[in-house]
C-alpha positions in Angstrom: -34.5 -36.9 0.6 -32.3 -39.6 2.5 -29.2 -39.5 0.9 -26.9 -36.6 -0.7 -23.5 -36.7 -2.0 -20.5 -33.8 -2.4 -18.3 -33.8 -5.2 -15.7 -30.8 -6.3 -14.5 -30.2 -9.7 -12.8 -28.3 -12.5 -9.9 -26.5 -10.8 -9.1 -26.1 -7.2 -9.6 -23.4 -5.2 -8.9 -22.3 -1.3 -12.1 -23.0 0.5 -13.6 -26.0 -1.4 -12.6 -27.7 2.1 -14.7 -25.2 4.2 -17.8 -25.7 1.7 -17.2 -29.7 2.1 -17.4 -29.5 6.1 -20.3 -27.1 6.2 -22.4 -29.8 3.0 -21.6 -32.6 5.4 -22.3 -31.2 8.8 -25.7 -29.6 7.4 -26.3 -32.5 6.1 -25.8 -35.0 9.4 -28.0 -31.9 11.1 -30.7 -32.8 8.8 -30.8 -36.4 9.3 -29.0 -36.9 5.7 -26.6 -40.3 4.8 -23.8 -38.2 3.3 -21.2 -39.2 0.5 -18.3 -37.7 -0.7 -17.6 -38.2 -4.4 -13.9 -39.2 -5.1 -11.8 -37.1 -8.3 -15.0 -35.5 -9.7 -17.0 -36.5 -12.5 -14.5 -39.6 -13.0 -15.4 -40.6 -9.7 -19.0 -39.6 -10.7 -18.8 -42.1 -13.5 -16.9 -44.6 -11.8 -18.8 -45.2 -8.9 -15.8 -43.6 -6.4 -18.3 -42.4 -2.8 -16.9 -42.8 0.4 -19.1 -42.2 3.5 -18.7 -39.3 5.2 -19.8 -37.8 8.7 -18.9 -34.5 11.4 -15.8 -37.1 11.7 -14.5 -37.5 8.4 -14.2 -33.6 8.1 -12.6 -32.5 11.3 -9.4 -30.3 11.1 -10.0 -29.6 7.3 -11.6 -25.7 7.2 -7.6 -24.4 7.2 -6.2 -26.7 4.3 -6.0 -25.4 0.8 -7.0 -27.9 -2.3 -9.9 -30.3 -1.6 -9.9 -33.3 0.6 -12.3 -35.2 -2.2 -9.8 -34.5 -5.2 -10.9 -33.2 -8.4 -10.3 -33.3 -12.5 -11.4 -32.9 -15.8 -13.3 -36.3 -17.4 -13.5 -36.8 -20.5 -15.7 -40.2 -20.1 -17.6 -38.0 -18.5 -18.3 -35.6 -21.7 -19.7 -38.3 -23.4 -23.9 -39.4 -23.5 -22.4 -42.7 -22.1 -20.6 -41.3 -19.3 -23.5 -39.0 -18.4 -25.5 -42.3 -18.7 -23.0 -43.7 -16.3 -23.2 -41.2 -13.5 -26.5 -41.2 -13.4 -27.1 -44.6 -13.0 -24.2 -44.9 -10.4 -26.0 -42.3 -8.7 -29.1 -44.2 -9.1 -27.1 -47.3 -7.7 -26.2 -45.8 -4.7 -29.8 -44.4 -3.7 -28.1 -40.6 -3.7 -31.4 -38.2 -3.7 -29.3 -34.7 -4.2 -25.7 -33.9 -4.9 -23.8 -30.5 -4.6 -21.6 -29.9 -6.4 -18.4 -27.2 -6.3 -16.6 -25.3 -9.0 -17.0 -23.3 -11.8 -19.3 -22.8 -14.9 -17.7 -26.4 -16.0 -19.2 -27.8 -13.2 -22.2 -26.2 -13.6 -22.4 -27.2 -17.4 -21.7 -31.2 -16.0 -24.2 -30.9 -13.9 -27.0 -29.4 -16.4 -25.8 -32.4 -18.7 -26.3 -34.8 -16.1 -30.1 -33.7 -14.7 -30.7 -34.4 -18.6 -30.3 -38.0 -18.5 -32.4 -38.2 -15.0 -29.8 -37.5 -12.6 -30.7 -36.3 -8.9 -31.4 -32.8 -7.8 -28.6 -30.9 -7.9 -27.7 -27.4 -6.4 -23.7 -25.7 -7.3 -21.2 -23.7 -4.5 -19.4 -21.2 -7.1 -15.5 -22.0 -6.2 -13.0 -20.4 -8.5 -10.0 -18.0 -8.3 -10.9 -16.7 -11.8 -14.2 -15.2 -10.4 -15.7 -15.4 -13.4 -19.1 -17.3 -12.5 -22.0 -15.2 -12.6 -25.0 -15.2 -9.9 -22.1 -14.3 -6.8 -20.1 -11.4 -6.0 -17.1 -14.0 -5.1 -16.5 -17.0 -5.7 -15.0 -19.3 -3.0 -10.9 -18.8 -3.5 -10.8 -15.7 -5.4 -10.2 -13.9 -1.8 -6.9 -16.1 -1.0 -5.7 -15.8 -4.8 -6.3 -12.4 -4.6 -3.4 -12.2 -0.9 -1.6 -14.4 -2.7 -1.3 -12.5 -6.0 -0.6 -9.3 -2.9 2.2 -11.0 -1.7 4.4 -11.6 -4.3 3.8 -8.0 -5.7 4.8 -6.6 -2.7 8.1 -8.6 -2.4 8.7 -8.2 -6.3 8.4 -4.7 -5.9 11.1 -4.4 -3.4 13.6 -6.3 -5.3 12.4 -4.2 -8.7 12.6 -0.9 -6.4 16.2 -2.2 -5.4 17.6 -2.6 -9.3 15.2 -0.2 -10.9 14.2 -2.2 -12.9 10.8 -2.4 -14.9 8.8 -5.6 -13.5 6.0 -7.3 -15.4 3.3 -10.1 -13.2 1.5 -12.5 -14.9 -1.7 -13.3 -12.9 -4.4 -16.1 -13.4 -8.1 -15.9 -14.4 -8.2 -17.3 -17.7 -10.0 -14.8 -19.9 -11.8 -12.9 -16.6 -9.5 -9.6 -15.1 -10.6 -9.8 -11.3 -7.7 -11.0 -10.5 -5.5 -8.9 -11.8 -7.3 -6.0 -11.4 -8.2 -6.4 -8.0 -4.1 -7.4 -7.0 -3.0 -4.3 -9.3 -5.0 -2.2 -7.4 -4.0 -3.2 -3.8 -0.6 -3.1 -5.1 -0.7 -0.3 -6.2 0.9 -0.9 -10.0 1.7 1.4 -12.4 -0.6 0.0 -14.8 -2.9 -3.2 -15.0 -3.4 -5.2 -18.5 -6.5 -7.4 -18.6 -9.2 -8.3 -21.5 -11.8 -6.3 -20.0 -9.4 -2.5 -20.6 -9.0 -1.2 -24.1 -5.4 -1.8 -24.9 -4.2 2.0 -24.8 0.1 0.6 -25.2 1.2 4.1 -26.4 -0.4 6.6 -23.8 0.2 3.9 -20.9 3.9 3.8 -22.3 4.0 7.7 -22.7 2.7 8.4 -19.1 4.8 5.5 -17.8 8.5 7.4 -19.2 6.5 10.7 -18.1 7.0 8.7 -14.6 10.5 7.9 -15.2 12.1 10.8 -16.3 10.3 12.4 -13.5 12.6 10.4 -10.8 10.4 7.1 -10.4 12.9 4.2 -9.7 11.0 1.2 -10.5 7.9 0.4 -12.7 5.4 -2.7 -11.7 3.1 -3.9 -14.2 0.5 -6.9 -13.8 -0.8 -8.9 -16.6 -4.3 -11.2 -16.9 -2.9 -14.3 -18.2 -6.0 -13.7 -20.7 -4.2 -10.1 -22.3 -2.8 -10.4 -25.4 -0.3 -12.9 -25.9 0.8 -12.7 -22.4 3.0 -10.6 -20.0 6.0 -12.0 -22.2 5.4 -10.3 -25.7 3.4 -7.1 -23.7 7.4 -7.1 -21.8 9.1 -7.3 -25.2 7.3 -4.7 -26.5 7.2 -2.0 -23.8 10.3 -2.7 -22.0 13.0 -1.5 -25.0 10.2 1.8 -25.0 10.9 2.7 -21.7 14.7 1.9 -21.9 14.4 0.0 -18.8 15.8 -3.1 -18.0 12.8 -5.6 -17.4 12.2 -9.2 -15.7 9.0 -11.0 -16.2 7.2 -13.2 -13.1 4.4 -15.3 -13.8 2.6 -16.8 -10.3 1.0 -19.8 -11.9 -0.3 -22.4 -10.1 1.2 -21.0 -6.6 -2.7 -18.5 -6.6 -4.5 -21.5 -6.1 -2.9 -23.1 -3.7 -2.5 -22.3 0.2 -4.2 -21.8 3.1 -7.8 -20.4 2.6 -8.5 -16.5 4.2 -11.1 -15.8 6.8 -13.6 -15.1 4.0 -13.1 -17.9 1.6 -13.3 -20.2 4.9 -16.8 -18.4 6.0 -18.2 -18.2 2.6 -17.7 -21.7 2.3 -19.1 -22.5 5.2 -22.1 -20.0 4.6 -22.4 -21.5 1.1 -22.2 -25.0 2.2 -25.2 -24.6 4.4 -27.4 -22.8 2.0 -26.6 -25.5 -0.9 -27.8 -28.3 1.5 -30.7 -26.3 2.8 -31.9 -25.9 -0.8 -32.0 -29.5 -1.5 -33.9 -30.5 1.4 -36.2 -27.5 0.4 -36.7 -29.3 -3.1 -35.1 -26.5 -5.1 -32.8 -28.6 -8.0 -30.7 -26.8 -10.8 -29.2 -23.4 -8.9 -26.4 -22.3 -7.6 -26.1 -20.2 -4.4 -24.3 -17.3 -4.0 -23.8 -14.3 -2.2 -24.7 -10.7 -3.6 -24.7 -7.8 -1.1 -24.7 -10.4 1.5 -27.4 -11.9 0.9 -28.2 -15.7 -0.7 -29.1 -15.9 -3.9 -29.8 -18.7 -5.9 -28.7 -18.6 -10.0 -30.2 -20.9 -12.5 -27.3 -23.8 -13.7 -27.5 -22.0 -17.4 -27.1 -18.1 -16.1 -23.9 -18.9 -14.4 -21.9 -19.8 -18.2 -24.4 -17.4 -20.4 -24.1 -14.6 -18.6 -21.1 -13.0 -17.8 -19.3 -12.0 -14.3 -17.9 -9.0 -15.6 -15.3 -6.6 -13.8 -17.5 -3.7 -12.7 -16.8 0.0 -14.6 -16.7 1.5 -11.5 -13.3 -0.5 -10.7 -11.9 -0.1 -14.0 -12.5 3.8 -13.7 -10.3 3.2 -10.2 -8.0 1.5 -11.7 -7.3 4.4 -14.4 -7.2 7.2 -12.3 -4.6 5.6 -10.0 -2.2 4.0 -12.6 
């Protein structure tokens, strides 16, 4: 192997620029030509690689986003635009490519060893959490703070008015987030596709709460609950004869400076993806479980699930 390219895609996340620095200086340290893949597959397809060096990545581990862009192709979703990547790839003389993101990246990337693309090994980078083979994926820690900090300044102006507050959290159709930000919150209740929707005793044991003396009420909501934090709001707010305000954090979880551990599992990640090429392993993903590297098969990471664990659920119930 002589020549490897990087390439991020699908959504960003905090600490896709930690796993870029660590592909490209593990690379160099192995004697690899390095590329960096421009907007994702579209780049793929179109033929966007820039060369990259210890140089081109200096003063990037702290910056949220990625420095190599990213986006969804459609081109790319077609037999001709797999055909295309490949045979840019081909073009180029690129001998391995990692690539970072979620289980749509992963999927691309299955498509793309189909139609004789190079060996490929995934870094797992989502806030959602949801790809299975790690126990975190890169930017779930910093969406996780993130989530944190606006529930703890929500909660003081909710506190102030007594009011009833509802947060709407990403993660698509996954709960880490909002579990894991409900619980170091400290929320009065959590609503996320992985919990039975129990409205009426979570209702009766939130008034329970309020006629007891409790001043304010702080929900969180997986944008993947019901029809959102809106209707769950409509419907629970005129129970609880509280006056109620709905927040939802958007795009503002993905973006921001990366924590400690999104910028050293990147880093650890990064390594152990270009390691794994030069090893002549193809089609994995590498991940951390128990803190350990593991490596999941391209197809595990979208047919099985990352699920919430019971044991945090059962947390979360006993301290709502």
């Amino acid at each position: 192997m002589k020549r490897i390219a990087v390439l991020t895609s699908g959504g960003d996340a905090p600490g896709m620029n930690a796993a870029i620095r660590a592909v490209v200086r593990a690379g160099v340290e192995h004697g690899l030509e390095v590329f960096g893949v421009r907007r994702g597959y579209a780049g793929l397809v179109a033929g966007h690689f820039t060369p990259m060096d210890r140089t081109t990545v200096v003063n990037i581990v702290h910056s949220g986003g990625t420095i190599l862009g990213t986006g969804r192709s459609e081109q790319f979703r077609t037999l001709e635009g797999q055909h295309s990547a490949a045979e840019q790839l081909a073009l180029n003389r690129i001998n391995g490519l990692v690539l970072i993101g979620g289980d749509g990246t992963f999927r691309g990337a299955s498509a793309l060893a189909s139609v004789g693309g190079p060996a490929a090994v995934g870094i797992p980078a989502t806030i959602d959490n949801d790809v299975f083979g790690a126990d975190r994926s890169l930017g779930f820690d910093t969406a996780v703070n993130t989530a944190l900090g606006a529930i703890d300044r929500i909660r003081d102006t909710a506190t102030s008015h007594e009011l009833l507050h509802f947060v709407e959290v990403m993660g698509r159709e996954s709960g880490w987030l909002a579990v894991s930000a409900g619980l170091a919150g400290g929320a009065e209740a959590v609503f996320c596709p992985e919990i039975p929707s129990e409205l009426d005793a979570t209702i009766a044991r939130l008034r329970a709460s309020v006629e007891a003396g409790k001043r304010s009420v702080l929900i969180v909501v997986a944008e993947g609950y019901g029809e959102g934090a809106h209707a769950l709001a409509a419907y629970v707010g005129p129970r609880l004869d509280l006056d109620y305000r709905v927040t939802t954090l958007g795009h503002t979880q993905r973006g921001g400076s990366p924590t400690a551990i999104d910028r050293t599992t990147g880093a650890t990640l990064g390594v152990a993806a270009v390691d794994a090429l030069v090893a002549g392993r193809s089609g994995v993903v590498v991940g951390e479980r128990s803190e350990n590297i593991v490596e999941t098969p391209f197809e595990a990471t979208w047919s099985r699930s990352h699920e919430v664990p019971a044991n945090r659920l059962a947390l979360l119930h006993r301290l709502g």
